[in-house]
DSSP file (Angstrom, degrees, kcal/mol; ACC not computed):
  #  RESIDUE AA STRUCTURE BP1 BP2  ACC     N-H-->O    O-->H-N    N-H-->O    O-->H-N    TCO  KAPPA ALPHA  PHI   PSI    X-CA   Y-CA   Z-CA
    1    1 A X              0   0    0      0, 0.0     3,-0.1     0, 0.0     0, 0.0   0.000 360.0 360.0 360.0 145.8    8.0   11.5   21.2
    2    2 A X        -     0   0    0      1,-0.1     2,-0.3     3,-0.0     3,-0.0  -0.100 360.0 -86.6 -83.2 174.0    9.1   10.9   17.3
    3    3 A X        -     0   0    0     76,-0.1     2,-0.2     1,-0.0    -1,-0.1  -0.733  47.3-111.7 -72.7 126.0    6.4    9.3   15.0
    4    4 A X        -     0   0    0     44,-1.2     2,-0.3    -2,-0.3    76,-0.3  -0.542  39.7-114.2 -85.6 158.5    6.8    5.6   15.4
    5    5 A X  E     -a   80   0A   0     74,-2.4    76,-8.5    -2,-0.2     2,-0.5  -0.596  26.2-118.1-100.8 131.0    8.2    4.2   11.7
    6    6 A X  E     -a   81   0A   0     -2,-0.3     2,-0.2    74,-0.2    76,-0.2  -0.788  23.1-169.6 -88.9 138.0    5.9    1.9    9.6
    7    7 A X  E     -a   82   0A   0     74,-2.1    76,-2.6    -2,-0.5     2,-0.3  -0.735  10.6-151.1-125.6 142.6    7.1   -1.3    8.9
    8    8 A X        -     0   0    0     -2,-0.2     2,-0.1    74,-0.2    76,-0.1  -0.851  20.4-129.4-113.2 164.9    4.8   -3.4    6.0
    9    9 A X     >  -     0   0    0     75,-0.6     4,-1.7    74,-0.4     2,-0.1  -0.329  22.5-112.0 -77.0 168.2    4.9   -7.1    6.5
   10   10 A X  T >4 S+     0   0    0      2,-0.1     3,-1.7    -2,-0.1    -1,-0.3   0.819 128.4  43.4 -52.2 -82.3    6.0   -9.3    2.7
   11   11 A X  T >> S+     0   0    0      1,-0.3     4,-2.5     2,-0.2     3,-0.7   0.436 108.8  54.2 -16.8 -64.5    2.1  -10.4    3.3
   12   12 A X  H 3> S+     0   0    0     72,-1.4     4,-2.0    71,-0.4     5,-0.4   0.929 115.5  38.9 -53.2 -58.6    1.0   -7.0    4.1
   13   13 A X  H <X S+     0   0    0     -4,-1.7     4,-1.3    -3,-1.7     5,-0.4   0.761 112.4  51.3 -61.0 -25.0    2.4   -5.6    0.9
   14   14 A X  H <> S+     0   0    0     -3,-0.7     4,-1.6     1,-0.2     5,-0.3   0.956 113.5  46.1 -82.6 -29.9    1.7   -8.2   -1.5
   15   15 A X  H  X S+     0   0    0     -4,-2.5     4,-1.6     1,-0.2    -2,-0.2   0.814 104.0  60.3 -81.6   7.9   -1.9   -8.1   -0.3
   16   16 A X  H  X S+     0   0    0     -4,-2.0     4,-1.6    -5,-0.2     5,-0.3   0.921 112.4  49.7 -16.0 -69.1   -1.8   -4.0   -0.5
   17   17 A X  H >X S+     0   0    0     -4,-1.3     4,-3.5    -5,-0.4     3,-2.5   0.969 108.6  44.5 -34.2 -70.3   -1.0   -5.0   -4.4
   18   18 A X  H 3X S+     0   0    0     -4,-1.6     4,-2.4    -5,-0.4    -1,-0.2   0.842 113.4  48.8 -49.6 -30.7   -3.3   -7.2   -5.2
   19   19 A X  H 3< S+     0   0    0     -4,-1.6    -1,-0.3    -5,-0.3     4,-0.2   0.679 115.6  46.8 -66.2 -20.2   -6.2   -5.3   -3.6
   20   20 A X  H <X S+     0   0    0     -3,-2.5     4,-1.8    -4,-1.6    -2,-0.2   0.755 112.3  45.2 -94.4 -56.8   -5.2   -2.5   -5.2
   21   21 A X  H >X S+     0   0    0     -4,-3.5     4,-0.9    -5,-0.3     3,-0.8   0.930 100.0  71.9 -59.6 -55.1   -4.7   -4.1   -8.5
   22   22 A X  H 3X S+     0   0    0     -4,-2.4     4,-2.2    -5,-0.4     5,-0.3   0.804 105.6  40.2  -5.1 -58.1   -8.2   -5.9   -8.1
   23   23 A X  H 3> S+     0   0    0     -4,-0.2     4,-1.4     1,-0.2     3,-0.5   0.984 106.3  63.0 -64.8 -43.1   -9.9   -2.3   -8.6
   24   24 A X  H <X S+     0   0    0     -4,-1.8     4,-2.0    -3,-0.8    -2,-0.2   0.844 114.9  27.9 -69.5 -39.3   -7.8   -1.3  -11.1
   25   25 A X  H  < S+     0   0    0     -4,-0.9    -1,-0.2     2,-0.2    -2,-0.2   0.519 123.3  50.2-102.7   4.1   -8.9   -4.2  -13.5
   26   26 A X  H  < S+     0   0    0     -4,-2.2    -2,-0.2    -3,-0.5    -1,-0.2   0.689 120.5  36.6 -85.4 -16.7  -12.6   -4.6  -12.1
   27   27 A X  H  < S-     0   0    0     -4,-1.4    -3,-0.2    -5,-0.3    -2,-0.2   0.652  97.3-139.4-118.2 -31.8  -13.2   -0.8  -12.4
   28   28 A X  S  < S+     0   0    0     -4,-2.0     2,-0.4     1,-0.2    -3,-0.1   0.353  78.8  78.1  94.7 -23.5  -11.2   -0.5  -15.6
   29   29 A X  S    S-     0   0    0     -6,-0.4     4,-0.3     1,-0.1    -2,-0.3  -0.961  74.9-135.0-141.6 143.7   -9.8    2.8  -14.0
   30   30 A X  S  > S+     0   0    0     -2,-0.4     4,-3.3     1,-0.1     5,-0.4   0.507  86.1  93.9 -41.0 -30.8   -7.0    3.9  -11.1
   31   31 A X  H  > S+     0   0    0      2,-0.2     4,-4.4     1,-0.2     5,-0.2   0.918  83.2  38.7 -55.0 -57.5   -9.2    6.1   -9.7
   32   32 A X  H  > S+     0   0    0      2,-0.2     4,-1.1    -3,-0.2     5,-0.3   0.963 121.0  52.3 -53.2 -66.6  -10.8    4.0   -7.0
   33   33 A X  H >> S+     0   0    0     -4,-0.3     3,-3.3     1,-0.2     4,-1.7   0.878 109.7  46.5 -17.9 -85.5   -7.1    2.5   -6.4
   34   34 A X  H 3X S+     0   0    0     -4,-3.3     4,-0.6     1,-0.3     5,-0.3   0.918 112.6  46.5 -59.7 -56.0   -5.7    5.6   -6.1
   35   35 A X  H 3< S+     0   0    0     -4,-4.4     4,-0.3    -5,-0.4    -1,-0.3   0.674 112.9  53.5 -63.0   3.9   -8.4    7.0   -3.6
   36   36 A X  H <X S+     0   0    0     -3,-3.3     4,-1.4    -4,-1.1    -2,-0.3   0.789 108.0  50.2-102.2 -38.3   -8.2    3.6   -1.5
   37   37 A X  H  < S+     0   0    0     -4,-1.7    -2,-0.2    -5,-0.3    -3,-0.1   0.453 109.9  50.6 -80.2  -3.2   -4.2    4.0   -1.2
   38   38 A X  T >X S+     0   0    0     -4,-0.6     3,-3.7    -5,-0.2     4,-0.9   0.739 109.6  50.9-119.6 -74.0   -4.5    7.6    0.1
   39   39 A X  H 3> S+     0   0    0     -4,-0.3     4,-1.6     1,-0.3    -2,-0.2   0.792 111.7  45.6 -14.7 -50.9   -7.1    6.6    2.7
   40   40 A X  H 3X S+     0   0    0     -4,-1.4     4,-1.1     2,-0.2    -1,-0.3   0.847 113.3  48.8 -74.8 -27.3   -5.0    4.0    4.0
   41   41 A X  H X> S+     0   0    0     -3,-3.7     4,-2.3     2,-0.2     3,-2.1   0.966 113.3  54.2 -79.9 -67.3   -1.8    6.5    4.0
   42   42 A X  H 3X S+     0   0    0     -4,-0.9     4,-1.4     1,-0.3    -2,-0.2   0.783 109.8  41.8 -21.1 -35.6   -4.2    8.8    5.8
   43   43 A X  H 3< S+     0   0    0     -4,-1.6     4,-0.4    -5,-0.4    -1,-0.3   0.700 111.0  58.0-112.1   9.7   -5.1    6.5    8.4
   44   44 A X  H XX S+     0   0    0     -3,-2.1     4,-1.4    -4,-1.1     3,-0.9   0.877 100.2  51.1 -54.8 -66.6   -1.6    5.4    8.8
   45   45 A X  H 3< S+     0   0    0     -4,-2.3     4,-0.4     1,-0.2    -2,-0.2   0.807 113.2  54.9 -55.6 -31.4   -0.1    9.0    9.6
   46   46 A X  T 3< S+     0   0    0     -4,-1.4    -1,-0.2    -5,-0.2    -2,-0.2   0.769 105.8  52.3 -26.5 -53.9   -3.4    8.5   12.4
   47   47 A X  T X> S+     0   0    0     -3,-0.9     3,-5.2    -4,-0.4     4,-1.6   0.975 106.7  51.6 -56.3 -96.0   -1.7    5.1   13.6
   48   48 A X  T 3< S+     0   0    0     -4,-1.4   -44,-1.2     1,-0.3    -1,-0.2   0.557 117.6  33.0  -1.1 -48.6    1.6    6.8   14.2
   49   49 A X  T 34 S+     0   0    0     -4,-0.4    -1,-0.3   -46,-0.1    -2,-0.2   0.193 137.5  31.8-117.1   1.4    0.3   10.1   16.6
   50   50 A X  T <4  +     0   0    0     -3,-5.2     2,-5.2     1,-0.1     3,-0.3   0.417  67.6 171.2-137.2  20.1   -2.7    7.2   18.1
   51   51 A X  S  < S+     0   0    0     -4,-1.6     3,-0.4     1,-0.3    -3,-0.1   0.539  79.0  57.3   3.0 -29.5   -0.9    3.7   17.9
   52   52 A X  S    S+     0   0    0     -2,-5.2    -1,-0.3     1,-0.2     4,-0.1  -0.177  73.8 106.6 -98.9  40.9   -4.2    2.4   20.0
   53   53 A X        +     0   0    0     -3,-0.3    -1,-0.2    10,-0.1    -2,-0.1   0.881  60.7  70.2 -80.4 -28.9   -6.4    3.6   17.5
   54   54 A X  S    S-     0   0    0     -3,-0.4     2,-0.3     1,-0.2    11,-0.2  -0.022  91.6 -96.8 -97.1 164.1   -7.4    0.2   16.1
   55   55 A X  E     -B   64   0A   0      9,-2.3     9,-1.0     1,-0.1    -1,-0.2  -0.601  44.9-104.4 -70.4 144.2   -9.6   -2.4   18.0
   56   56 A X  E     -B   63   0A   0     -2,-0.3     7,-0.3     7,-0.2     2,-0.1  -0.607  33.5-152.8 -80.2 152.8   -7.9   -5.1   19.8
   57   57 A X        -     0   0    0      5,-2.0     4,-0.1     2,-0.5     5,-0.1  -0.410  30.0-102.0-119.5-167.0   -7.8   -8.3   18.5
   58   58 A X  S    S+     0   0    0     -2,-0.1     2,-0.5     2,-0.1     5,-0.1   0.348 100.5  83.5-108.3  35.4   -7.6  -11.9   20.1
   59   59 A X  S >  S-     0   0    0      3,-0.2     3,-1.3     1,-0.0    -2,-0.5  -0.991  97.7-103.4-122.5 111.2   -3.7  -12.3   19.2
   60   60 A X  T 3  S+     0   0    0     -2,-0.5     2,-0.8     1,-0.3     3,-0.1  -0.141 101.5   3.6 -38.8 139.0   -1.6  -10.4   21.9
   61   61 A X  T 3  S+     0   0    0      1,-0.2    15,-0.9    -4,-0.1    -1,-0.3   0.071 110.4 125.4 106.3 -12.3    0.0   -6.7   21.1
   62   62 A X  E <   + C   0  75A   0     -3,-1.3    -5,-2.0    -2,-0.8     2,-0.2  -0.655  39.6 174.4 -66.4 116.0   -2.1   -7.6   17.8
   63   63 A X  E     -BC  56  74A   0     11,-2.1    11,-2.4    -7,-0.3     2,-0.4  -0.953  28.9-136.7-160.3 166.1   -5.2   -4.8   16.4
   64   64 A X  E     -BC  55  73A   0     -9,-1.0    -9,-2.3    -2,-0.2     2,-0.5  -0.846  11.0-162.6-154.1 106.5   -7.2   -4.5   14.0
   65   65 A X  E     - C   0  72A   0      7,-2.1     7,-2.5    -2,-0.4     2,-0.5  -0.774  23.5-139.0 -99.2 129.5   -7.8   -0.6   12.1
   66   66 A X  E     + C   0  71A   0     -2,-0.5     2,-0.3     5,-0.2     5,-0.2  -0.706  24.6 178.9 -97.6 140.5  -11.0   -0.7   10.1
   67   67 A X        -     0   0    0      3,-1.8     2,-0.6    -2,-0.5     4,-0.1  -0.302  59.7 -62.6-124.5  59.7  -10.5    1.1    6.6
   68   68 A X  S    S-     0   0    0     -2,-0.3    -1,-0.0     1,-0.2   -32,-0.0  -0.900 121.1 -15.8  80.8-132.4  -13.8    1.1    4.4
   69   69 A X  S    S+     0   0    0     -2,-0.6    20,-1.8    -3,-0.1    21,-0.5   0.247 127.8  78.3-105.3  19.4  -14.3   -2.4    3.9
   70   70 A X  E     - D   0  88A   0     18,-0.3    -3,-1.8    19,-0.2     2,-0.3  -0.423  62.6-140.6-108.4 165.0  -10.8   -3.6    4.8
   71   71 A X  E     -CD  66  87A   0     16,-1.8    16,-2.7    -5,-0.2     2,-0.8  -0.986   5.2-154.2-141.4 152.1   -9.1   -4.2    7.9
   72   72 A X  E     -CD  65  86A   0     -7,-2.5    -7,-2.1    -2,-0.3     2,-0.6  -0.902  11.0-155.1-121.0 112.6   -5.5   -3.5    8.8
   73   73 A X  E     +CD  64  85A   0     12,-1.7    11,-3.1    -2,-0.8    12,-0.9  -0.791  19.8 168.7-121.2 145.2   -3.9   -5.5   11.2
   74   74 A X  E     -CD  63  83A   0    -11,-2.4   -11,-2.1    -2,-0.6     2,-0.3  -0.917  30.2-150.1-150.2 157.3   -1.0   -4.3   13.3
   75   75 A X  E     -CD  62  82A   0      7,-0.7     7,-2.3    -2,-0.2     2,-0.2  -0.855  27.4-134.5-127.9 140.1    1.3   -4.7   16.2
   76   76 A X  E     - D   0  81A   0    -15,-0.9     2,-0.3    -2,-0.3     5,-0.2  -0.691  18.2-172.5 -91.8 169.5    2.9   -1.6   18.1
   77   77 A X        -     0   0    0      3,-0.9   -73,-0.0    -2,-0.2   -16,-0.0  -0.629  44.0-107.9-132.8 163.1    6.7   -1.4   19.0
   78   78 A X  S    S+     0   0    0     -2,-0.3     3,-0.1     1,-0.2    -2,-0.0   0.521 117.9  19.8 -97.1   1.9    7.9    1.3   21.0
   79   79 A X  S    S+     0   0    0    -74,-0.1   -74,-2.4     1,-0.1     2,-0.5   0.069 124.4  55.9-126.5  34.5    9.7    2.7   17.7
   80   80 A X  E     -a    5   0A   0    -76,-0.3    -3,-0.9     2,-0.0     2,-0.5  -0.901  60.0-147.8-143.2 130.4    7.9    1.1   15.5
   81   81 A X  E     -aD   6  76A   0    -76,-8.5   -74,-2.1    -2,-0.5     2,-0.5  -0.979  28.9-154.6-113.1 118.5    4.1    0.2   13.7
   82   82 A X  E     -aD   7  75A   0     -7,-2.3    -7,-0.7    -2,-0.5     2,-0.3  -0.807   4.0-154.5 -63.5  96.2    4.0   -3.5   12.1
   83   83 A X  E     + D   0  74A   0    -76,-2.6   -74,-0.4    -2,-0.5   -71,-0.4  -0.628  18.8 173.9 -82.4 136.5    1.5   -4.0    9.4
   84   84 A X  E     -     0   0A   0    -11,-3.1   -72,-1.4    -2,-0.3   -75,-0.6   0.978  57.2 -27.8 -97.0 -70.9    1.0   -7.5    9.7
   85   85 A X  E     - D   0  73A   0    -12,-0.9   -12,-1.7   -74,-0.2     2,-0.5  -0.746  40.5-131.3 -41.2 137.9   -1.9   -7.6    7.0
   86   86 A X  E     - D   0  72A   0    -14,-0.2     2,-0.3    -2,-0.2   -14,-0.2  -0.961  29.9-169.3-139.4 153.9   -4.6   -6.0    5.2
   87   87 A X  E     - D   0  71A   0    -16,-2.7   -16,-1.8    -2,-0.5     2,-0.6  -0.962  20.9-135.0-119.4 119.9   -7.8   -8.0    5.1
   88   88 A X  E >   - D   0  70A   0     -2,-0.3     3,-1.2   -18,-0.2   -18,-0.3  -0.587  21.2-143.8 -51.7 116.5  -11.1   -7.5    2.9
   89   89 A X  T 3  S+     0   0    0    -20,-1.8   -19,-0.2    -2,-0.6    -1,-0.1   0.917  90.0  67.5 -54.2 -45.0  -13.8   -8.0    5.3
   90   90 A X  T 3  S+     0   0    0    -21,-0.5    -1,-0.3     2,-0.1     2,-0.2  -0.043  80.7  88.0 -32.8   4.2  -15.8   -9.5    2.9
   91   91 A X  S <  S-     0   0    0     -3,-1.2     2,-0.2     1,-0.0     5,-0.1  -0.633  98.5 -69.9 -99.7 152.5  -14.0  -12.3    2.3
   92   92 A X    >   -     0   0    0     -2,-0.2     3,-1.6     1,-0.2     4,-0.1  -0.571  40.8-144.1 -77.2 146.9  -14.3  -15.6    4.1
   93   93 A X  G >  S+     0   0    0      1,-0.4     3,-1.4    -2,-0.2    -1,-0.2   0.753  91.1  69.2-109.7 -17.6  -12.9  -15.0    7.7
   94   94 A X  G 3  S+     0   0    0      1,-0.2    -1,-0.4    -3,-0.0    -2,-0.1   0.176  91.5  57.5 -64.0  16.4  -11.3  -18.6    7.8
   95   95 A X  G <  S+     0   0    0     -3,-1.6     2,-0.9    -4,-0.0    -1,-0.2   0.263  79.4 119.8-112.7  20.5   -8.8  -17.9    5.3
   96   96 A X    <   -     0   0    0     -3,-1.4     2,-0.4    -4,-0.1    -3,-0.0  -0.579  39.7-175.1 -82.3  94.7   -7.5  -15.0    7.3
   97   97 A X        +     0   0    0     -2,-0.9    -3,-0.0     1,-0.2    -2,-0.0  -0.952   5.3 176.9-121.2 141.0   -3.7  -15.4    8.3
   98   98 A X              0   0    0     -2,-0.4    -1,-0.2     1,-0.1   -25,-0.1   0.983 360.0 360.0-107.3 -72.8   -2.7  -12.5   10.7
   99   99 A X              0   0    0    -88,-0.1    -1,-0.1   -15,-0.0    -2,-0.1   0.261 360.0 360.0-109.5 360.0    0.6  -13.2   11.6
């Protein structure tokens, strides 16, 4: 069976950005950025060859990969991984829209 193909949501990618950007100007430095974007590509190529890797969540075909202090939530397809979102956990959990 082929690798199923990641798909980013808009949402997922602008917050991707912005979390990512967030380090860059709290920290002053890329570095953290850059080691948080390779993790997440890491546990993406994971996703792919374990599509159930993630916890289920209470939104159908909807689960929820924890990455650090983040969470990534995603839908399988049969050719296909959605990222719907990624969420800081740390954040409050009522401003959390998934889909």
């Amino acid at each position: 069976m082929a690798k199923r193909k990641i798909i980013w949501s808009h949402r997922a990618k602008i917050k991707r950005y912005q979390i990512l950007e967030f380090y860059i100007n709290r920290n002053k430095s890329k570095r953290y950025s850059i080691k948080l974007n390779r993790r997440i590509n890491k546990e993406l190529r994971l996703l792919q060859k374990y599509p159930k890797l993630g916890i289920k969540t209470e939104i159908e075909n909807v689960r929820g990969l924890i990455i650090e202090d983040f969470i990534l939530f995603y839908e399988t397809k049969k050719e296909r991984i959605i990222i719907h979102t990624i969420w800081d956990a740390r954040q409050n959990p009522d401003d959390l829209i998934i889909k």
